[in-house]
C-alpha atoms as a printed R data frame, in Angstrom:
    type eleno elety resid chain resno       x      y      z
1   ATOM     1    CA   UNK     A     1   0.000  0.000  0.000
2   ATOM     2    CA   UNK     A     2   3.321  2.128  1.157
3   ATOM     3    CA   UNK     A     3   5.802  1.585 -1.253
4   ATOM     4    CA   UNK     A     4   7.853  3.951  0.557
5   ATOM     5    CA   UNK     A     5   9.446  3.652  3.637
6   ATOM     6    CA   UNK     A     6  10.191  7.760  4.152
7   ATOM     7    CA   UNK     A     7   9.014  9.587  6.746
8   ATOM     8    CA   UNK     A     8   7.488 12.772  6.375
9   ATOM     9    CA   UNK     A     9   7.764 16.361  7.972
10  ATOM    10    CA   UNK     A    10   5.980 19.389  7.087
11  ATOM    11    CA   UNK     A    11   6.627 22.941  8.992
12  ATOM    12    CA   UNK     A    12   4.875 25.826  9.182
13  ATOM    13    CA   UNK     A    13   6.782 28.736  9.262
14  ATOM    14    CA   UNK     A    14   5.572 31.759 10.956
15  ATOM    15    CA   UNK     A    15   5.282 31.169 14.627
16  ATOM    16    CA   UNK     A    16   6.833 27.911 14.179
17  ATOM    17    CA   UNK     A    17   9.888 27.859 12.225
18  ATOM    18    CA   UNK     A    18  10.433 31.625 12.129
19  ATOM    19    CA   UNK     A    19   9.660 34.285 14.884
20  ATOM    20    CA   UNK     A    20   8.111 36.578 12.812
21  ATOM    21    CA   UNK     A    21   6.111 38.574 15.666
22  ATOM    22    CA   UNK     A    22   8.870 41.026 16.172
23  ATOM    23    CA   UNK     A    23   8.549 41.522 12.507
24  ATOM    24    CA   UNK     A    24   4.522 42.352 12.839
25  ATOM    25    CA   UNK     A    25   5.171 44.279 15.516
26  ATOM    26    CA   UNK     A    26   8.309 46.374 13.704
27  ATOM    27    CA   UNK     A    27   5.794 46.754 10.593
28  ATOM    28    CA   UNK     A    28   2.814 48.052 12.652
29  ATOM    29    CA   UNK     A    29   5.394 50.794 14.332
30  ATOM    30    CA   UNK     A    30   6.567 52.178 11.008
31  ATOM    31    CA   UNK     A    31   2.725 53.207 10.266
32  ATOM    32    CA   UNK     A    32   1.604 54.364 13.279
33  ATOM    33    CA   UNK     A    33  -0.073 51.445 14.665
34  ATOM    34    CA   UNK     A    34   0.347 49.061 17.841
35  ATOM    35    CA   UNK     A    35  -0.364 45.669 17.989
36  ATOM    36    CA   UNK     A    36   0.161 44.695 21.668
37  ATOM    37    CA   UNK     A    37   2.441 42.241 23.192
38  ATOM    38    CA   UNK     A    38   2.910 38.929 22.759
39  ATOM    39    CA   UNK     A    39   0.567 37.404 25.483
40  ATOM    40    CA   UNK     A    40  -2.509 39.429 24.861
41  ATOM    41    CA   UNK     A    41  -1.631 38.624 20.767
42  ATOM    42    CA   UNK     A    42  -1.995 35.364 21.268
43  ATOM    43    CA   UNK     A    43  -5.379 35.113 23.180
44  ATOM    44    CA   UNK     A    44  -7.074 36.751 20.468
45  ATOM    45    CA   UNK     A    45  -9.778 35.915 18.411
46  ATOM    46    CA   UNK     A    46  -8.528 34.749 14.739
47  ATOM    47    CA   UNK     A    47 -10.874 38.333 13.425
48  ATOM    48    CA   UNK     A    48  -9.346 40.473 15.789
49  ATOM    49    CA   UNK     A    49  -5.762 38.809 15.595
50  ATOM    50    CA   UNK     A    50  -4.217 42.190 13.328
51  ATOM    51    CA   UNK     A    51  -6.409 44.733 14.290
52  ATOM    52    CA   UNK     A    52  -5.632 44.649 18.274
53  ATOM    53    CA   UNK     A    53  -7.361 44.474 21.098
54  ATOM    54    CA   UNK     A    54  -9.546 47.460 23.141
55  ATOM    55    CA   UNK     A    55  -6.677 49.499 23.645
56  ATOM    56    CA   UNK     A    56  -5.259 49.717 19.851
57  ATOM    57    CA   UNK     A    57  -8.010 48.918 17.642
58  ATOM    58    CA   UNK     A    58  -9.334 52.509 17.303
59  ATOM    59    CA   UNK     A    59  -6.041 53.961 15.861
60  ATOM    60    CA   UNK     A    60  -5.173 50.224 13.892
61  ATOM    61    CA   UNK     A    61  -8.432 50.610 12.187
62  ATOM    62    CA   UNK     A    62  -8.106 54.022 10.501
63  ATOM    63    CA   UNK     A    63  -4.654 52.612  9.007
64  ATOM    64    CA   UNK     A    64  -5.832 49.620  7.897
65  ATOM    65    CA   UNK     A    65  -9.025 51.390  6.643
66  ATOM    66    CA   UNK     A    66  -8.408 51.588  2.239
67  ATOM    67    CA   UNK     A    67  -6.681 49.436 -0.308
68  ATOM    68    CA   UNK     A    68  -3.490 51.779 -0.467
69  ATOM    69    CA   UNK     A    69  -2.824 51.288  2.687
70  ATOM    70    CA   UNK     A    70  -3.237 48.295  2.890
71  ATOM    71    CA   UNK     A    71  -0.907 47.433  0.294
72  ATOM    72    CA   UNK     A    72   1.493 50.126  1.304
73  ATOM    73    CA   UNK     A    73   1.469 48.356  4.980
74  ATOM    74    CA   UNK     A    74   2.087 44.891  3.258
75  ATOM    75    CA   UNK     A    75   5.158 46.121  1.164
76  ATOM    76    CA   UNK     A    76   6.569 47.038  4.360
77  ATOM    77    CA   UNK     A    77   6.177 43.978  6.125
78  ATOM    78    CA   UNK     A    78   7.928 42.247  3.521
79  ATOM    79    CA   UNK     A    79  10.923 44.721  3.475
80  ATOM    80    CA   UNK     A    80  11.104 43.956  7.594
81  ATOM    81    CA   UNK     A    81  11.048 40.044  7.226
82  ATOM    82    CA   UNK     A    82  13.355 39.996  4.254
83  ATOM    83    CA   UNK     A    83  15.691 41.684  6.604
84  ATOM    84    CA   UNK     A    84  14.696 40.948 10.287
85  ATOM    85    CA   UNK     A    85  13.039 37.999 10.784
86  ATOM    86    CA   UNK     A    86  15.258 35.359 12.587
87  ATOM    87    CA   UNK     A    87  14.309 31.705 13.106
88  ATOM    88    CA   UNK     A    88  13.794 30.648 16.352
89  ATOM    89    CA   UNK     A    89  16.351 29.091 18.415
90  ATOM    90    CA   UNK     A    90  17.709 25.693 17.331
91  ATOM    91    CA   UNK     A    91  15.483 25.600 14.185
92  ATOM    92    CA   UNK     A    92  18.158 26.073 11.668
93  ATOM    93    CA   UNK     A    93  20.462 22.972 13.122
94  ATOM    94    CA   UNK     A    94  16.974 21.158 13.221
95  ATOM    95    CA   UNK     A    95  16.307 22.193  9.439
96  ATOM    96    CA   UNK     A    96  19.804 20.976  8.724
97  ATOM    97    CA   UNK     A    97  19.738 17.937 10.406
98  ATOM    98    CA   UNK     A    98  16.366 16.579  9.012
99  ATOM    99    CA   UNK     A    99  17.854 17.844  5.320
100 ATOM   100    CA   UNK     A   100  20.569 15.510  5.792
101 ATOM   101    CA   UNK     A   101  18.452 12.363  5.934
102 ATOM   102    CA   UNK     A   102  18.131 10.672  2.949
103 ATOM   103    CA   UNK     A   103  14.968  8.835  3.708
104 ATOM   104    CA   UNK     A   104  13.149 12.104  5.303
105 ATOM   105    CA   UNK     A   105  10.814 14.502  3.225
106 ATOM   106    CA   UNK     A   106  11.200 18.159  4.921
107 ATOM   107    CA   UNK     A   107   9.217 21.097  4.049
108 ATOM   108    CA   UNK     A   108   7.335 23.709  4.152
109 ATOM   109    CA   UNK     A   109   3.733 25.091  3.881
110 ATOM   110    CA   UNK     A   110   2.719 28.315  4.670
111 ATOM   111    CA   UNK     A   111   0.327 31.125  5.440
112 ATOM   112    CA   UNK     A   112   2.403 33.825  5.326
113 ATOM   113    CA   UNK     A   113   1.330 37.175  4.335
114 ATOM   114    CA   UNK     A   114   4.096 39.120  2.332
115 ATOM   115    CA   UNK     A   115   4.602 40.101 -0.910
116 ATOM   116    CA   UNK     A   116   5.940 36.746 -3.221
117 ATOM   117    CA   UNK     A   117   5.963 34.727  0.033
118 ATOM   118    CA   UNK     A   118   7.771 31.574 -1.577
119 ATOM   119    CA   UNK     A   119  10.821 33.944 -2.385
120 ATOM   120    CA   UNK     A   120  10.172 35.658  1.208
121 ATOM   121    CA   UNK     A   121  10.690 32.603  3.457
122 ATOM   122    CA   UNK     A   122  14.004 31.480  1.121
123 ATOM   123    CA   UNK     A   123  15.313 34.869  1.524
124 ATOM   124    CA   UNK     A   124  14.979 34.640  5.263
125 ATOM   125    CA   UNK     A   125  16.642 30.391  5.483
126 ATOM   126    CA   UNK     A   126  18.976 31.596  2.919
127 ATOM   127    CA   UNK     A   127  20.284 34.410  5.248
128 ATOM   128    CA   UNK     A   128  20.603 31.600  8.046
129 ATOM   129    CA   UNK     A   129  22.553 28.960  5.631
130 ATOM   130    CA   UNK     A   130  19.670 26.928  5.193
131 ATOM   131    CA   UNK     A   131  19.490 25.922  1.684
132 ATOM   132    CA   UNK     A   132  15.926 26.239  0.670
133 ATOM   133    CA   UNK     A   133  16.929 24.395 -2.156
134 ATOM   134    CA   UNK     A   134  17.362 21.582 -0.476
135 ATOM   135    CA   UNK     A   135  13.957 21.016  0.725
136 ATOM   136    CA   UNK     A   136  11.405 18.802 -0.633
137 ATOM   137    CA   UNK     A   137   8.818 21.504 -0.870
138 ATOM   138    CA   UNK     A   138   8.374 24.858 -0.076
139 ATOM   139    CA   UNK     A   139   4.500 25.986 -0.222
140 ATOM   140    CA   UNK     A   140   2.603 29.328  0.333
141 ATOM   141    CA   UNK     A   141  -1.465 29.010  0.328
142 ATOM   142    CA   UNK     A   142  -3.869 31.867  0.821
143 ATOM   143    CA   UNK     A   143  -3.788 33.309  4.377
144 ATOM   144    CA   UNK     A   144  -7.963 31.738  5.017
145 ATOM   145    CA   UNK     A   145  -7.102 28.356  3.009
146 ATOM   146    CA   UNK     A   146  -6.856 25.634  5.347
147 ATOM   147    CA   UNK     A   147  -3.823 22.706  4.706
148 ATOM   148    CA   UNK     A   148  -5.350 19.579  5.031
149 ATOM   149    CA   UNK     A   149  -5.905 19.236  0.925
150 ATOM   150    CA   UNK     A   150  -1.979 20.493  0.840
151 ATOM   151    CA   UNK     A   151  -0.961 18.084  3.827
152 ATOM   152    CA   UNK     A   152  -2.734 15.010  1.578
153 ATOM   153    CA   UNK     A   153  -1.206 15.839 -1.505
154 ATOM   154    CA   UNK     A   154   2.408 16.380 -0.219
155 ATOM   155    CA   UNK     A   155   1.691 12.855  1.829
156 ATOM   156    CA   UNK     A   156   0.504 11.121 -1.354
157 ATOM   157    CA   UNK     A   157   2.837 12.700 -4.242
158 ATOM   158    CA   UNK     A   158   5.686 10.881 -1.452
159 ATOM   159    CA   UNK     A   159   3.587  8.159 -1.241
160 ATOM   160    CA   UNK     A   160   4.522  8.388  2.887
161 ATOM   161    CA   UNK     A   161   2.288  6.527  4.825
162 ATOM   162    CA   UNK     A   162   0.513  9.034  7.271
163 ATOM   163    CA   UNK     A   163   1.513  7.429 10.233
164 ATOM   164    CA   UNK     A   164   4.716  8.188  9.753
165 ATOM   165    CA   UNK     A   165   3.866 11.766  8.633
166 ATOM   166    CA   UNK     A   166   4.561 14.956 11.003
167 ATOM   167    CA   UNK     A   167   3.070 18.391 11.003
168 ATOM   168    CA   UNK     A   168   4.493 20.783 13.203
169 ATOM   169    CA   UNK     A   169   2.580 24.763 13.694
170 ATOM   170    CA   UNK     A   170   1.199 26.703 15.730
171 ATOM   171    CA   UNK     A   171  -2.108 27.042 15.934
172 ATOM   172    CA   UNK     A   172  -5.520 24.920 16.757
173 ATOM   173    CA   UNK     A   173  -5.821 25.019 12.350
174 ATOM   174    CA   UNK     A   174  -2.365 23.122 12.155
175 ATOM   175    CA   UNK     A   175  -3.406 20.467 14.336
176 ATOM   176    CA   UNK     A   176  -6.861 20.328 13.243
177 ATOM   177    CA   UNK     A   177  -5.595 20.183  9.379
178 ATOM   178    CA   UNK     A   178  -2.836 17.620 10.506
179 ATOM   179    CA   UNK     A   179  -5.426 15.091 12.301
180 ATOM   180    CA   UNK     A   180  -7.382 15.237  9.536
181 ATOM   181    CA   UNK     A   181  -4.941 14.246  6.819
182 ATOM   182    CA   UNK     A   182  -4.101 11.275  9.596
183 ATOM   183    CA   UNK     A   183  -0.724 12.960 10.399
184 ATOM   184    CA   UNK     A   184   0.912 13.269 13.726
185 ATOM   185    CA   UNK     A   185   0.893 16.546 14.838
186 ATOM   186    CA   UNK     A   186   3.331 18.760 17.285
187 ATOM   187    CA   UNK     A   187   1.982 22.112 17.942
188 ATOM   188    CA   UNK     A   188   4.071 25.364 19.484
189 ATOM   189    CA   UNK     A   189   2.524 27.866 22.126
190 ATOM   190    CA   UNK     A   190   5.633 29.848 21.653
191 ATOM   191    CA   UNK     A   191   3.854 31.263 18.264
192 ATOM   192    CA   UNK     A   192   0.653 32.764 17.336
193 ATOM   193    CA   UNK     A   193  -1.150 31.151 19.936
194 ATOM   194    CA   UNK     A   194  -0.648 30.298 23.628
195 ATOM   195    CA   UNK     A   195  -0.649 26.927 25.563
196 ATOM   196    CA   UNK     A   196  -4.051 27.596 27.639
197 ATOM   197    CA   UNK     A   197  -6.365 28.792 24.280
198 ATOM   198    CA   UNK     A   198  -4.767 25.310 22.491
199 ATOM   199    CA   UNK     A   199  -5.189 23.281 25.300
200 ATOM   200    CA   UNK     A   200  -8.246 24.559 27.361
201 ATOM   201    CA   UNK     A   201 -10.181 26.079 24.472
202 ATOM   202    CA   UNK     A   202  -8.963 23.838 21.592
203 ATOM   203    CA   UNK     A   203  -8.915 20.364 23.146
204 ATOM   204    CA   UNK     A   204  -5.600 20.095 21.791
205 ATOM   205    CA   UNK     A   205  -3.564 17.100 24.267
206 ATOM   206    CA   UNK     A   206  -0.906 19.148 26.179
207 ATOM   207    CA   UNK     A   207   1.276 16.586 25.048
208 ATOM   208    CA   UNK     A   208   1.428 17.410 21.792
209 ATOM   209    CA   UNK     A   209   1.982 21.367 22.364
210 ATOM   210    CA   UNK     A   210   5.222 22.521 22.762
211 ATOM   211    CA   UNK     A   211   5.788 25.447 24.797
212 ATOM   212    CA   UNK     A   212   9.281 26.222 23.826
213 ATOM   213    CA   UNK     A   213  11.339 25.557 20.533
214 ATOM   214    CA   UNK     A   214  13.401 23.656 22.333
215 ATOM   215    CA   UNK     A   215  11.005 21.413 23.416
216 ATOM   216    CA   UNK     A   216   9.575 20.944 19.822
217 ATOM   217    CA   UNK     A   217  12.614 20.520 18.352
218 ATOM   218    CA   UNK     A   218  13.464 17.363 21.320
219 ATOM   219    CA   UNK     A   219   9.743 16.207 20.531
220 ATOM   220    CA   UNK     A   220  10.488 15.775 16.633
221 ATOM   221    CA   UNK     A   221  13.595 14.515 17.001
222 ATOM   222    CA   UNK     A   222  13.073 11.732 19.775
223 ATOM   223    CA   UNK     A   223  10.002 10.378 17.496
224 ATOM   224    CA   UNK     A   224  11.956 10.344 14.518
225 ATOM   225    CA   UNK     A   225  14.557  8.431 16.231
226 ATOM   226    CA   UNK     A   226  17.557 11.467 15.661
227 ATOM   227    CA   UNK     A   227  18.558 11.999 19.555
228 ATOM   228    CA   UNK     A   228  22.084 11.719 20.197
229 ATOM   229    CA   UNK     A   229  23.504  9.338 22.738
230 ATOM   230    CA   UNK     A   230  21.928 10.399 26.418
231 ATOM   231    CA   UNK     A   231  19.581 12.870 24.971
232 ATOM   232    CA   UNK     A   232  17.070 10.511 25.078
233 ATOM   233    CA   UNK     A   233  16.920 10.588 29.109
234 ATOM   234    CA   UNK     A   234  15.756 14.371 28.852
235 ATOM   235    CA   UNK     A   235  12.144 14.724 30.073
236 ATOM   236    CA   UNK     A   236   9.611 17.654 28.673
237 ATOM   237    CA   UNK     A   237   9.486 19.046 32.481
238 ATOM   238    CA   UNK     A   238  13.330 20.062 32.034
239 ATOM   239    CA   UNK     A   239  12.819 21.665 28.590
């Protein structure tokens, strides 16, 4: 039925791969507009996610308000990421690692929201000696798409079988899209949103969220069988 015997991985980037909030939060400054810290981002509603919360949505609105300025705001963004955005800690040896692997697919499929996003994210790995080159796949959808159809066809054109298929994001959508493509799923409350809305208002099992990269990064790797000698004796609860 498998043919194959690879093993699949599929990342998303922002939130997950890349810590692109600074990079939000940058572009928002440049025109005027405030998006709130980190905590209070992440407890948002999906709607109310880029306009802010009680505190900045009166002033976010009026620049958000028109086509030009919408565009104009999204032309900056991409000049900030192109330039700013770093990947979150241990990501890039992680990238590099699973690259190395003959028998594992590694990619990407994303949401993000700049201008030619595909070029956007290899601009960004480039920068951090990732080769995007070297990936299996590198995908952009619309920002409302969902991934499960994207998941599925990446899964089938490798002909992996799904149980030994990995998603890792960062938000209830990942792991929602994951299950239902009957991948495993690893999902970060270090990104867009945090551990209590995934776990207590998403159902997601707390033992599939990460809270910090490092801990994703020791999740992947210890059920893909990668862990070094010893590092297999490390427990979540000293992550």
């Amino acid at each position: 039925m498998y043919p194959s015997r690879d093993r699949l991985v599929i990342f998303d980037a922002d939130g997950t791969l890349i810590d692109s909030f600074p990079v939000v939060e940058h572009a928002f400054m440049l025109h005027g507009m405030d998006i709130g810290d980190l905590k209070r981002f992440q407890r948002r509603r999906k709607l109310l996610k880029y306009i802010g919360g009680l505190r900045e949505f009166p002033r976010n609105l009026r620049q958000q308000l028109g086509k030009a300025n919408r565009k104009r705001f999204k032309h900056t963004l991409t000049d900030v990421y192109r330039s700013a955005a770093e990947p979150f800690p241990g990501m890039v040896s992680l990238l590099k690692q699973l690259i190395a692997v003959p028998d594992i697919r590694v990619g990407i499929v994303s949401r993000n929201v700049t201008m030619e996003p595909e070029e956007t994210l290899r601009i960004v790995l480039d920068r951090f000696g990732v080769d995007s080159r070297a990936l299996d796949f590198l995908r952009c959808i619309p920002h409302g798409d969902g991934k499960a159809s994207e998941f599925r066809a990446i899964r089938e054109r490798f002909a992996v079988n799904p149980l030994r298929s990995f998603a890792c994001g960062d938000e209830y959508r990942d792991y929602a899209d994951a299950s239902s493509s009957g991948m495993h799923a690893i999902i970060a409350s270090f990104g867009f949103e945090d551990h209590g809305r995934l776990v207590s208002d998403y159902n997601v099992p707390p033992e599939l969220v990460a809270r910090t990269p490092r801990e994703l990064t020791y999740l992947l790797r210890h059920a893909l069988d990668l862990l070094g000698p010893g590092e297999g004796n490390v427990h979540c609860s000293d992550i």
